[in-house]
C-alpha positions as CSV (number, residue, x, y, z in Angstrom):
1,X,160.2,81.8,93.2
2,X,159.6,78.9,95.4
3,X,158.6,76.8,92.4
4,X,161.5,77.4,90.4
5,X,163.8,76.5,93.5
6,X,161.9,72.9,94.3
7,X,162.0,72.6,91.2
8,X,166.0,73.2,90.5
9,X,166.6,71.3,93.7
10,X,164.9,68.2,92.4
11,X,167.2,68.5,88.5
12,X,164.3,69.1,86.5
13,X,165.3,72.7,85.2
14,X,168.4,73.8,83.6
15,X,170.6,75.5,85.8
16,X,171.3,77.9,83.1
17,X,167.9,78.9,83.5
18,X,167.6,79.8,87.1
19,X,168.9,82.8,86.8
20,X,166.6,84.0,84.4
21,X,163.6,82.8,86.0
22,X,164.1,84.0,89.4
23,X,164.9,87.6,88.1
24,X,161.9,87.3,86.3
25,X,159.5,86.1,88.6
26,X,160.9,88.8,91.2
27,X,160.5,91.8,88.9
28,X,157.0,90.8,87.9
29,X,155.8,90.1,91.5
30,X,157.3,93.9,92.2
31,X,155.4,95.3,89.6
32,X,152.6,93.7,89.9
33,X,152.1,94.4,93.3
34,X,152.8,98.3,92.7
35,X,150.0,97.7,89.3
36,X,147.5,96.1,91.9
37,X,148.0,99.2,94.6
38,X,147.3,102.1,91.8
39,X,144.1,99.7,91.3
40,X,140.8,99.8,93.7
41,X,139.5,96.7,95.1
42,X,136.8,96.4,93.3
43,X,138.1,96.8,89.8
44,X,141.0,94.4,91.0
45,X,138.1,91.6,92.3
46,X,136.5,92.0,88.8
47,X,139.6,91.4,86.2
48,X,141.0,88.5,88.2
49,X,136.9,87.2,88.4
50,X,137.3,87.8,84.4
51,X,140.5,86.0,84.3
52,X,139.2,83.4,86.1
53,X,136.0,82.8,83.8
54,X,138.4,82.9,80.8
55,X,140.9,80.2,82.2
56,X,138.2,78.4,83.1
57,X,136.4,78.3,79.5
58,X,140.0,77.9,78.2
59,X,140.3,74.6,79.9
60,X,136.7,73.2,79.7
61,X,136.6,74.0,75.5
62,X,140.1,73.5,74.5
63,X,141.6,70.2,73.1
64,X,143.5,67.9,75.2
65,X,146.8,67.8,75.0
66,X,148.5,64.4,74.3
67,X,150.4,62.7,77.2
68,X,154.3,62.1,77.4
69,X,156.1,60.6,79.8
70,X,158.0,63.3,82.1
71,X,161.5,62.3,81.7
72,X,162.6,59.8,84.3
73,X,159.0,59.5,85.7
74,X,157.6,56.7,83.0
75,X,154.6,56.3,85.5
76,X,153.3,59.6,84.6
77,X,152.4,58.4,80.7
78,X,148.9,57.1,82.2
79,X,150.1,53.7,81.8
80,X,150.6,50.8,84.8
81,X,153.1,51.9,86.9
C-alpha cells in the first residue's frame, strides 16, 4: 500500500487506478495473513523457501528484457546522463 501511495504522490500512476490497487493490495494482505495463520511454520518456511528458489531461477535463466526510458527520466535508458 505504501508503494502505490509514493508512487501516486510522485504522478507516475493513474489516479484512476489507485482506487483499485489499494483495495486490492488491502484485501490480499487480509487474506493472506488469515492463509498464513491456518498454515504451520514450518510448511510456511518451506513454500516461501520454494518460491524463493523459483524466483530466483526465473531471473538467473530468463531472457533480459530490453530497456526503455521511464517516461520523464531519459537517464534511466542506460545511456549518459
Amino acid at each position: 500500500l505504501v508503494g502505490v501511495v509514493t508512487y501516486a504522490r510522485g504522478g507516475k500512476l493513474p489516479a484512476k487506478l489507485l482506487p483499485g490497487l489499494l483495495a486490492g493490495g488491502a484485501l490480499g494482505g487480509l487474506v493472506g495473513a488469515v492463509l498464513a495463520q491456518g498454515i504451520g511454520g514450518r510448511s510456511l518456511a518451506r513454500m516461501f523457501a520454494v518460491f524463493l528458489v523459483v524466483v530466483s531461477l526465473q531471473m538467473i535463466l530468463g531472457k533480459p528484457r530490453p530497456r526503455t526510458p521511464a517516461p520523464g527520466n531519459p537517464s534511466r535508458s542506460g545511456g549518459p546522463s
